[in-house]
N, C-alpha and C positions, 0 to 999 in steps of 0.2 A: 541708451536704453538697454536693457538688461531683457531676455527674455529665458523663460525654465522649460524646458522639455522634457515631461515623464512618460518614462516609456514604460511599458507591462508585458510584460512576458509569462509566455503561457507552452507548456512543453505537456503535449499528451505522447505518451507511448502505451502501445499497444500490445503485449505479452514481450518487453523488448527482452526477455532471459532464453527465446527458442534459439535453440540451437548455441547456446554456450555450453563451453564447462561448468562442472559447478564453480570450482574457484574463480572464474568469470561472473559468474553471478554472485557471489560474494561481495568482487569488484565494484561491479555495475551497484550493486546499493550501497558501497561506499559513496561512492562518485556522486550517485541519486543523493541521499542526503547531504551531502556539502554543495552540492547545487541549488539543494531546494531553502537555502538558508536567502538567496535571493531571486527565487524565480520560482514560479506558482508549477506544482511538478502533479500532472493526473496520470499516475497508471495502472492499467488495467492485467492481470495478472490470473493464473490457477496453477502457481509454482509456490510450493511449500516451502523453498529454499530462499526463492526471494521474499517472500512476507515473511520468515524468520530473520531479516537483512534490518524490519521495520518497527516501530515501539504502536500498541493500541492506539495511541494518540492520533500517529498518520494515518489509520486504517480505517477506511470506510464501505461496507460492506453493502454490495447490492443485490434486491433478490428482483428477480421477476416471477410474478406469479397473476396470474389471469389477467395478462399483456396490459400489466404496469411492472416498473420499475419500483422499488422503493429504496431508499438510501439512508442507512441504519450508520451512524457514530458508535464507535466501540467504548460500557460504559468500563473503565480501567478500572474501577473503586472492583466490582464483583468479578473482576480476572487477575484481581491482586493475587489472589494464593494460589490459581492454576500457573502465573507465570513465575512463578517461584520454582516450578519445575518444570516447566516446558516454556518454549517457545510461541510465538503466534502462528507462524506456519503450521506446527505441531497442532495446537488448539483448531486452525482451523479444519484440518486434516481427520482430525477427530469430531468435526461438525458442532463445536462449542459456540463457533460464530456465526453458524448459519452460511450463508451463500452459497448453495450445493445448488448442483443442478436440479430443475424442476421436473 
């Protein structure tokens, strides 16, 4: 008999860029996306340096507002010509994407 075992892996971090360099956080979203080609990768971030590490596709942006959460996908087609000159970090920093604090 033959049996398969699937495993699922699930890797949350939590602002994992405090207290690097920036060239560390460069790093770390290299490393982040060639991990996340096999392993489901959630993190949580307000560093403009590491979501310029990431394409709108991985980004998912959350706002709370009258203690709910909501969970907004980024639509790429209408950030087509702002990322032509900036970055995502950059966009968000300039509050294109929303998730500012409330």
């Amino acid at each position: 008999m033959y049996f398969s075992v699937i495993f699922t892996v699930l890797i949350l971090l939590d602002e994992p860029e405090l207290g690097l360099h920036p060239y560390a956080i460069q790093l770390l979203g290299s490393m982040l996306r060639l991990v996340s080609q096999s392993t489901q990768i959630i993190i949580s971030t307000q560093s403009v340096s590491l979501a310029n590490e990431f394409s709108a596709e991985d980004m998912v942006v959350v706002e709370h507002r009258k203690n709910r959460s909501t969970f907004k996908r980024l639509d790429t087609d209408s950030l087509e010509a702002w990322l032509e000159d900036y970055r995502l970090g950059d966009l968000w920093e300039k509050n294109l994407l929303e998730g500012t604090p409330a």
